[in-house]
C-alpha positions in Angstrom: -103.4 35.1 17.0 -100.1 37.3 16.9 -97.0 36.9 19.2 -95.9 40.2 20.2 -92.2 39.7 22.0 -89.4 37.1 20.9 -86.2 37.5 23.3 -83.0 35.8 22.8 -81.6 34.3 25.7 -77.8 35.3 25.8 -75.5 36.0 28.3 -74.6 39.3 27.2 -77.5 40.6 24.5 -79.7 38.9 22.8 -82.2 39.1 20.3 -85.4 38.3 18.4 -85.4 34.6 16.7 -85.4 34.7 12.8 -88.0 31.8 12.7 -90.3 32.7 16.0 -92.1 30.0 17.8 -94.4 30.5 20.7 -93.6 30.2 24.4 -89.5 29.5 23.0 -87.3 29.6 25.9 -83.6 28.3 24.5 -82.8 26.5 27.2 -79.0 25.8 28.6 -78.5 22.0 28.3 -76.0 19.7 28.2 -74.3 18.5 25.0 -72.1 15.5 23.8 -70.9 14.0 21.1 -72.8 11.1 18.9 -70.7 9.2 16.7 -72.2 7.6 13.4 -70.8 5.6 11.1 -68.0 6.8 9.1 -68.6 7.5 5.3 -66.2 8.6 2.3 -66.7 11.5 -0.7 -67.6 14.3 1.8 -68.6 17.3 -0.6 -67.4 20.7 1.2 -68.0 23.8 -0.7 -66.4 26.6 0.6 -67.9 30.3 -0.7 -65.5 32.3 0.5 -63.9 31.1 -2.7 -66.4 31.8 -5.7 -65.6 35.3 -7.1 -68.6 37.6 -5.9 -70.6 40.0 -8.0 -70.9 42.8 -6.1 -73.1 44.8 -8.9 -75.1 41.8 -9.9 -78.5 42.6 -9.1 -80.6 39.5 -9.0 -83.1 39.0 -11.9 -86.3 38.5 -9.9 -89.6 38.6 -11.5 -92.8 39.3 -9.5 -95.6 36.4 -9.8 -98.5 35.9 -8.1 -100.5 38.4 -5.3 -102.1 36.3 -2.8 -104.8 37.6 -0.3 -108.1 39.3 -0.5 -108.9 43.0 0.2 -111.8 41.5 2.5 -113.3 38.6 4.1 -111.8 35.0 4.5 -109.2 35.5 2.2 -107.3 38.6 4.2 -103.6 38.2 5.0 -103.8 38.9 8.8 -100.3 38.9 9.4 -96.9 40.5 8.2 -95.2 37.4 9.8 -96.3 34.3 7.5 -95.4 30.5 6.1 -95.8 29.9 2.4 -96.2 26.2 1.5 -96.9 24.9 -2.0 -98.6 21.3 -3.2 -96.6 19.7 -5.8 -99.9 17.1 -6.6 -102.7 20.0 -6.4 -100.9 23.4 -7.5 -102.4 25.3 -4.7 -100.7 27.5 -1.7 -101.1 27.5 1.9 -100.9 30.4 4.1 -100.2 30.2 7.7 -99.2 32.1 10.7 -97.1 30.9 13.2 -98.9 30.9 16.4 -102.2 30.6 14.6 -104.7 27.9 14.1 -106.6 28.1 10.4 -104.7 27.7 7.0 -105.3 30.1 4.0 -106.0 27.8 0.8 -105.1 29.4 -2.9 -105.5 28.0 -6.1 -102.5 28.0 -8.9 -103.4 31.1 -9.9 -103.6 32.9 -6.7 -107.4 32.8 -6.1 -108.9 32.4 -2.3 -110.2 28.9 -2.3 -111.1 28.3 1.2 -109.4 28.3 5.4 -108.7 24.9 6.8 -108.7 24.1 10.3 -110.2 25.3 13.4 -109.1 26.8 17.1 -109.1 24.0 19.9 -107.7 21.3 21.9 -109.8 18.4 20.7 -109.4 16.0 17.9 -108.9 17.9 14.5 -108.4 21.2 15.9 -105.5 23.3 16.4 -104.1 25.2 19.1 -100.7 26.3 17.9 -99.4 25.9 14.7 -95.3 25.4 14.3 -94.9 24.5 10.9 -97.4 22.7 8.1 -96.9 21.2 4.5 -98.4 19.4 2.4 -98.1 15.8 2.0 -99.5 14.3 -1.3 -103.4 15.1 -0.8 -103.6 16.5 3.0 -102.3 18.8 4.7 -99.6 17.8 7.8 -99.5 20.4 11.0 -97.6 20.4 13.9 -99.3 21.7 16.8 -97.6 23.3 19.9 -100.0 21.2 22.3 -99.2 17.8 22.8 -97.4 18.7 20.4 -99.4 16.3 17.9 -99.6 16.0 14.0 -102.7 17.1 13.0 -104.0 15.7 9.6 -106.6 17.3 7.2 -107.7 17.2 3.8 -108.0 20.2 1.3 -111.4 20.4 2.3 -110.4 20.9 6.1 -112.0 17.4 7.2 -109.8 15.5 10.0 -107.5 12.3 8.6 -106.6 12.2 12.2 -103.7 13.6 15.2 -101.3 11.6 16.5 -99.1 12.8 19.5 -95.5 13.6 18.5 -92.8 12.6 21.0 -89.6 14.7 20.4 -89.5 18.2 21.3 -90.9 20.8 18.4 -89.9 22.8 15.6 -90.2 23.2 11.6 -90.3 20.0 9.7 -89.5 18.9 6.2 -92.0 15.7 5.0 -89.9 13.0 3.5 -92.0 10.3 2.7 -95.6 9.4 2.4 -95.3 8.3 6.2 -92.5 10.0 7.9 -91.3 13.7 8.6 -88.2 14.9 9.8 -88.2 17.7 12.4 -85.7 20.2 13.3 -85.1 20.9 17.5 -83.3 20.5 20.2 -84.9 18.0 22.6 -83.7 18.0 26.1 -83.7 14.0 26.5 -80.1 12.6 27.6 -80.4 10.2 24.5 -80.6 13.1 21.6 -78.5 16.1 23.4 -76.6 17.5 20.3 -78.6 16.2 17.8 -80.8 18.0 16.2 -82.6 16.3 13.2 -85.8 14.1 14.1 -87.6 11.2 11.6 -90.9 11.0 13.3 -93.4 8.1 12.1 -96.6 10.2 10.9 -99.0 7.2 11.8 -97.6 7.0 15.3 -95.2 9.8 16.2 -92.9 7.5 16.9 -88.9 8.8 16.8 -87.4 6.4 13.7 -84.1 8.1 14.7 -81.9 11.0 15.4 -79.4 12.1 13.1 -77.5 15.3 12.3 -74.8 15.9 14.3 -71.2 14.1 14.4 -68.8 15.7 16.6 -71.2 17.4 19.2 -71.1 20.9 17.6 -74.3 21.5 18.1 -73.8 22.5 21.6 -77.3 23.9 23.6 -74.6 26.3 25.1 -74.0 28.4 23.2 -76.8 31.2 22.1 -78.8 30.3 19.5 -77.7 26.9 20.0 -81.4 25.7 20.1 -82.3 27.4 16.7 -82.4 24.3 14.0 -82.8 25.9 10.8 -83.8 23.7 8.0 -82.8 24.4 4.3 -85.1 23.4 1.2 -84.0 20.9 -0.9 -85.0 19.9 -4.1 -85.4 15.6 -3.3 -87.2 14.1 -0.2 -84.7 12.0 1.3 -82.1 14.7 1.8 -82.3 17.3 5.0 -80.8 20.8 4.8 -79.4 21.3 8.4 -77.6 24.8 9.7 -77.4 27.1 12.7 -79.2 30.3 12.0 -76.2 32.2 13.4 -73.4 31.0 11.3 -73.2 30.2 7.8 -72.3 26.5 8.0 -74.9 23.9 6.3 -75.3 20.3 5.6 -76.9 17.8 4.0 -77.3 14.6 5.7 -79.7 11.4 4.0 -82.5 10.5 6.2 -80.6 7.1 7.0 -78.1 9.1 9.2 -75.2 10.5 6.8 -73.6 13.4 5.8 -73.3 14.3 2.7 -72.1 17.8 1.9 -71.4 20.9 3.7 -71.4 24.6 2.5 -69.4 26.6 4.5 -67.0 29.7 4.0 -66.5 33.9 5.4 -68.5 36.5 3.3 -68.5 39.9 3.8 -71.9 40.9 5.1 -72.2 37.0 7.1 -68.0 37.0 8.6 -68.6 34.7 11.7 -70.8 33.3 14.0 -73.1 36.1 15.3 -75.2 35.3 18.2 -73.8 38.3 19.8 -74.7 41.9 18.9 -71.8 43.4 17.6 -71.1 47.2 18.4 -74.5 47.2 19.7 -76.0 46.2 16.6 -78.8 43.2 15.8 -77.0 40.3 14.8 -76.6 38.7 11.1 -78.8 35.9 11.5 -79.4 33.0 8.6 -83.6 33.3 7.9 -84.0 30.6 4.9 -81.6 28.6 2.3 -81.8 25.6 0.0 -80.3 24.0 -3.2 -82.9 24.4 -5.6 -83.0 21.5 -8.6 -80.4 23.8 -10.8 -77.6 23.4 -8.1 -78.5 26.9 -6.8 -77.8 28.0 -3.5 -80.3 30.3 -2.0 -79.2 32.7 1.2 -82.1 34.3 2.8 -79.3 36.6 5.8 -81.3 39.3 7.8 -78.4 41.7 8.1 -78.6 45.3 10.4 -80.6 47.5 9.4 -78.0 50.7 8.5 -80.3 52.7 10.5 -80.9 50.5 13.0 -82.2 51.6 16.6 -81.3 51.3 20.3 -82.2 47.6 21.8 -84.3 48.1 24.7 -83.1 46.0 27.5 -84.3 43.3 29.7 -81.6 42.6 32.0 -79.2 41.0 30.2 -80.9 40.3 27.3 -82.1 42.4 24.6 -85.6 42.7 23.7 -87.0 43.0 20.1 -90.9 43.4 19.4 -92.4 41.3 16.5 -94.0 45.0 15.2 -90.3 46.4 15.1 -88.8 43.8 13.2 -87.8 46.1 10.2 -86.8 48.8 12.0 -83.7 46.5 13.4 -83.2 44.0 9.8 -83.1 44.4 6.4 -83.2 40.6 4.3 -80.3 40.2 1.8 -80.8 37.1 -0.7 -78.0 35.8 -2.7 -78.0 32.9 -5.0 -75.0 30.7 -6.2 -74.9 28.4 -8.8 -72.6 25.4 -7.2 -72.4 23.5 -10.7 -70.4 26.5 -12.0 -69.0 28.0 -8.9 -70.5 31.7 -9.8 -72.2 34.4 -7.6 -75.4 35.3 -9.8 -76.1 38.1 -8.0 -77.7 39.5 -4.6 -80.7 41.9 -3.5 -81.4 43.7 -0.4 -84.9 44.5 0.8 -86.3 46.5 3.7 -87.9 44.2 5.3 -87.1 41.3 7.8 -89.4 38.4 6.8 -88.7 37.3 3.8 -89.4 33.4 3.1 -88.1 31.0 0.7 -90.8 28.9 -0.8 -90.3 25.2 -3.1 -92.2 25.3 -6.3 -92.2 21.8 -8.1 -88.1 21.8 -6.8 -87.6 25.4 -7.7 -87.4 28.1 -5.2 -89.6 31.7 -4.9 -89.1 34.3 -2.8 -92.5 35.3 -1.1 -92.8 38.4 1.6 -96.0 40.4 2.5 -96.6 43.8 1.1 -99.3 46.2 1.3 -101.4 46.7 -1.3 -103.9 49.8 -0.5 -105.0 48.4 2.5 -104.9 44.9 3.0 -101.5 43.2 3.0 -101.1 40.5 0.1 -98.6 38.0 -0.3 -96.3 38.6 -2.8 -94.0 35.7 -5.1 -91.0 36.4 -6.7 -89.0 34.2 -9.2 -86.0 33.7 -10.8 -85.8 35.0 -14.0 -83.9 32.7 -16.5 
């Protein structure tokens, strides 16, 4: 199933989300403050201040192709989640909106699709975000929402109903996940990080925000984006239009913050400027080296007219890289260096965790079929 419009909702212009979820209305709510309890060695890391390599191009080597020219293993989409099993090896290829998951093995064969289209037990209506947890597979579903459970073979573990407002989701523990959103309950305005109980989708507790900046307010101020990290029990937390990220523990503290002004990411940019698509943050994490990874959609330099829906703007899903190009930069924090940057032409480019270090994965077309293409690091 595709989604064919996103629309930011702004009060000036507005556009397309960098992670898109169905039926997403950002919604103007009220926001407040929640105080937690105070804790010392706050790490900040500002980048503005590691000397930046403008000529380092980053060394990426290309890995694995995964998709089929035919049959079940096809890539149907350009817009796709990459997930990876730490205990099995294999991939998982999803589509936001969609209802099956693609299974590959560690070498990038088509092993089989998981999951079927429905409302009952085991099936799958919409899918928001899935990973793997030890030997099944964890979905969130867009009706109920629930947690929808199933083993590499696709049979049902079980569902259980989710009760906090959805979005992506990081699992940290063999029976608890943390999701990323804005939920419009009086008791977790402003907060935007959710441990939810896999056996009964049960709210352990909301974390994530001390001084009440993450205000529903402002644009964008609904869009939790959460960062890869290399260890379980640590959540990456940022607004995708700003480049401000922490770390907070699952227990409720934070940790670290990355923060600074860089040339092609200057301020917070839920507003077009000069009539141009915003710079919006798509991925990031702190791989196991100490590397920072930026995944920024940035303007395309021939970017086009924004069609206009009254006072928003409106960006089709097909047009994406006509209006974005994806920069990726990587920092090594342990030595404070810039290592080196790459721009491609193409707005979806995903950040993927492989046994605690990161790929780049985006779709290309191979002939005719799309594949999905990995990209690593090269030492």
């Amino acid at each position: 199933m595709s989604i064919p419009t996103h629309q930011y909702a702004s009060t000036r212009s507005g556009f397309a989300l960098p992670w898109p979820l169905p039926a997403l209305v950002l919604m103007l709510i009220c926001s407040g403050a929640r105080a937690l309890p105070a804790h010392a060695q706050l790490a900040i890391i500002d980048l503005g201040t590691i000397p930046r390599c403008n000529r380092c191009v980053l060394p990426l080597e290309p890995g694995l192709l995964l998709g089929e020219p035919s049959g079940p293993g096809i890539i149907e989409s350009a817009s796709v989640g990459v997930i990876h099993s730490t205990t099995s090896g294999m991939y998982g290829i999803f589509q936001v909106g969609g209802d099956q998951i693609a299974l590959f093995d560690s070498t990038g064969a088509f092993v089989r699709r998981v999951g079927r289209r429905g409302p009952g037990p085991g099936e799958i209506t919409r899918i928001i975000d899935a990973n793997f947890a030890d030997s099944a597979i964890v979905i969130l579903d867009y009706l109920g929402p629930k947690l929808t459970r199933i083993d590499f073979l696709g049979r049902h573990l079980g569902d259980t109903r989710v009760d906090v407002q959805v979005g992506r989701f990081r699992v940290v523990s063999d029976t608890s996940i943390v999701i990323g959103s804005m939920d419009r309950r009086p008791s977790r305005v402003g907060l935007p990080l959710h441990q939810v109980s896999i056996p009964s989708g049960a709210v352990i507790r909301d974390f994530g925000s001390e001084s009440g900046e993450w205000s529903a307010f402002a644009p964008l101020g609904q869009s939790v984006n959460l960062g890869l990290s290399s260890v379980t029990d640590r959540i990456w937390s940022a607004r995708s239009d700003r480049l401000r990220l922490e770390q907070w523990t699952i227990d409720g503290r934070r940790v670290s913050v990355i923060t600074g002004v860089l040339p092609w990411f200057p301020k917070p940019q839920s507003e077009a400027v000069d009539g141009r698509p915003p710079t919006l943050l798509l991925r990031f994490g702190v791989d196991a080296s100490e590397r920072l990874w930026l995944v920024v959609r940035v303007p395309d330099s021939s970017w086009p007219s924004v069609r206009r829906q009254g006072a928003e703007g409106l960006v089709y899903q097909r047009d994406y890289d006509r209006f974005w190009d994806t920069r990726v930069d990587v920092f090594d924090l342990g030595t404070s260096q810039h290592l080196g940057s790459v721009t491609w032409d193409d707005a979806s480019v995903g950040l993927l965790s492989i046994r605690g270090e990161f790929a780049l994965y985006r779709v290309i077309s191979q002939d005719v079929e799309p594949q999905v293409a990995l990209y690593r690091l090269n030492h």
